[in-house]
N, C-alpha and C positions, 0 to 999 in steps of 0.2 A: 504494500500500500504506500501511498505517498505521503512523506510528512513534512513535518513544520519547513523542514531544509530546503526538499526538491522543489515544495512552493514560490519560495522564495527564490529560488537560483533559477532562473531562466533557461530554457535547453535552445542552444544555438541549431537554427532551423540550416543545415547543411546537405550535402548530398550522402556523408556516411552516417549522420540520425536518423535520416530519412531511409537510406537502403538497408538500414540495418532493423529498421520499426519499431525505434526506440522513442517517436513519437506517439504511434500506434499506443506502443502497452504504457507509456504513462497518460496518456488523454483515457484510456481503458481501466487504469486504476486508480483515477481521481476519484473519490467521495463525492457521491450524491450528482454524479453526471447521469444528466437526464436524456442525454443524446444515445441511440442508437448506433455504433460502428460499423462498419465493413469489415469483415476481417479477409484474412488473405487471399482466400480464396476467392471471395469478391472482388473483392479491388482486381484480381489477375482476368476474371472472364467480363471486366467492364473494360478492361484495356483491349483486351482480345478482338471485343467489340468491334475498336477502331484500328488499331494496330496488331497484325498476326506477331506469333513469336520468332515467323519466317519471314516476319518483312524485308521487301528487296524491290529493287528497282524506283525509286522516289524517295528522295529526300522527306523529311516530317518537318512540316512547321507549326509552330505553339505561337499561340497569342495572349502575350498578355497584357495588363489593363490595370495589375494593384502592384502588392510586393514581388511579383515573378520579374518585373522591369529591374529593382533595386536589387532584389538576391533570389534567381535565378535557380541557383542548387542543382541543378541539370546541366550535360555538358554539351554545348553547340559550339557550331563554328559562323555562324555569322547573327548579326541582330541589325534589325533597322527598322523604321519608325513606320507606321500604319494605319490605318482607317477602317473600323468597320460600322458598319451601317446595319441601323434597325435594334440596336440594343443601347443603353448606356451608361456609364460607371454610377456605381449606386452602393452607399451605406444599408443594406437590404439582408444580409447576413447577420443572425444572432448566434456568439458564440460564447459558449462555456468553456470551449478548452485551450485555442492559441491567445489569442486576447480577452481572455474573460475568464470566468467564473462561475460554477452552478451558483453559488449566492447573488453574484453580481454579474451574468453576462456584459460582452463587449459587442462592437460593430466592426464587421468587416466586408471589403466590397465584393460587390456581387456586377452580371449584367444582367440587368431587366428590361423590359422590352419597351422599345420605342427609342428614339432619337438616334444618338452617335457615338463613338468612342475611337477617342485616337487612343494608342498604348504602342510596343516594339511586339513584332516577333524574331522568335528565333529559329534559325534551322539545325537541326540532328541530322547527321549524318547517316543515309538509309541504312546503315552497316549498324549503328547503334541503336536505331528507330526504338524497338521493344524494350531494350534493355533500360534506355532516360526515361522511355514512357512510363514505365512501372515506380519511376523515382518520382513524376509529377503523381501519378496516381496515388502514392501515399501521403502528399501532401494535400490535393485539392481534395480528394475523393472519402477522406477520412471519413466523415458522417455522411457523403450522399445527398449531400444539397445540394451539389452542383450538377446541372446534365451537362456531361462533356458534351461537343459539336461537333460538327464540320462549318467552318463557315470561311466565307471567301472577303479579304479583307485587301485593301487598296495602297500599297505602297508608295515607294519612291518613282514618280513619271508616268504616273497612274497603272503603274504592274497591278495585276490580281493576280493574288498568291492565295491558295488554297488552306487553311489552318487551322489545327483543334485549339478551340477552347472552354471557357467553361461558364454556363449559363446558369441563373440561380432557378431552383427550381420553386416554384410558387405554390406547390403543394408539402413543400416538406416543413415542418412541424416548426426551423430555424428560419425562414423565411419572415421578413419583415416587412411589412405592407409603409407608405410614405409614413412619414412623422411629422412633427414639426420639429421645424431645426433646432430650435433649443433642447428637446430634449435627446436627440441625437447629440447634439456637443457634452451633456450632462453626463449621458453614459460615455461617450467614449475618456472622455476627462478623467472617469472616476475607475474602468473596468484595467483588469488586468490577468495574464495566461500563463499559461505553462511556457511560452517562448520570450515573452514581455508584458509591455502594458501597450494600451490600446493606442495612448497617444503616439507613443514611436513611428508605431506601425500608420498611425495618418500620417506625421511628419517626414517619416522617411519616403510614401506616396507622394506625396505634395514635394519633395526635394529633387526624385525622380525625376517627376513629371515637368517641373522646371529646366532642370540639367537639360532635358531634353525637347524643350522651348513647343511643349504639349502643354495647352493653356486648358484649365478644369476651373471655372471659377465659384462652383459651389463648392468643390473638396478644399479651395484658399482660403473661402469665408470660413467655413467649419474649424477650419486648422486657426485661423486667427480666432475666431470664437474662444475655442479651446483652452490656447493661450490668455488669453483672458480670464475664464474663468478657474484654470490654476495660477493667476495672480502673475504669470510670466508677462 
């Protein structure tokens, strides 16, 4: 079981926690987690889904839109900046385990449907296809909120690139319907996980998404909110 310690000590979200599913069994041995897991044999035949474990002939591209921009944890060889249409970045995820708390869930972003979202993808090299894909699978796929995709997202010179990513799913029990923004900045201000606290995980979003001259100006306002109301 998890105590007073491992609460407190943050588990760096990397690609050997992640392949090794030592996020897995600690989000699995938190007290009083109300979420439902994947275990492994799930997580392998939702991957299968999209990626065989003989994948060959096609490079794989991921898209992402939160913390997959800033830390990745997966190995690729290129990344660049992209468009996808019909969804858009959204504080729409309740959790208890990475940024939050059974007592006190956090927010983290989801795509919900309607509008836009610029974010990077990345490419896998078809020779490793299955083998990273199973390294995002344990990180996005952990409870099953998300429906991984196929969706076709619009690059550099208006390229369409083909790429999975991950939609929130609006039936699962974690799903968050709109709020008002104050109370969105309340929780995320106050919540905090097994990997950190909730704020990081905006600021380091909102840090991203600058570096990479991706302008989001309701994830800016939140994040100044934020600041605000921990007195920064």
């Amino acid at each position: 079981m998890m105590n007073d310690k491992d609460i407190n000590t943050p588990v760096e979200i990397n690609r050997e926690t992640l392949s090794g599913g030592i996020l897995q069994k600690l989000a699995a041995e938190r007290v009083g987690q109300p979420v439902k897991l994947l275990n492994g044999e799930e997580l392998l035949q939702s991957r299968r889904c999209f990626i065989k474990d003989d994948h060959s002939g096609e490079d794989v591209w991921i898209f992402g839109y939160g913390s997959l921009i800033w830390n990745p944890s997966f190995t690729f060889d290129l990344r660049k900046k992209a468009h996808l249409f019909g969804y858009h970045r959204r504080f729409c995820l309740r959790t208890t385990i990475t940024r939050g708390s059974p007592e006190k869930p956090g927010l983290v972003l989801g795509l919900d449907r309607g509008g836009s979202t610029k974010g990077m993808v990345f490419r896998i090299p078809e020779s490793a296809a299955s083998k990273e894909c199973d390294v995002i699978w344990k990180r996005e796929m952990l409870s099953g909120a998300y429906e991984p995709s196929w969706v076709k997202v619009k690059g550099p010179g208006d390229e369409v690139v083909k790429a999975i990513t991950f939609i929130i799913r609006r039936d699962h029990p974690s799903f968050v319907a709109p709020q008002p923004e104050l109370e969105c900045v309340k929780i995320i201000a106050e919540a905090s996980g097994i990997i950190g606290s909730n704020t990081e995980y905006l600021l380091k979003t909102e840090a991203a998404l600058s570096a990479e001259g991706i302008s989001d100006p309701k994830l800016t306002r939140i994040a100044a909110l934020v600041r605000i109301y921990q007195g920064g």
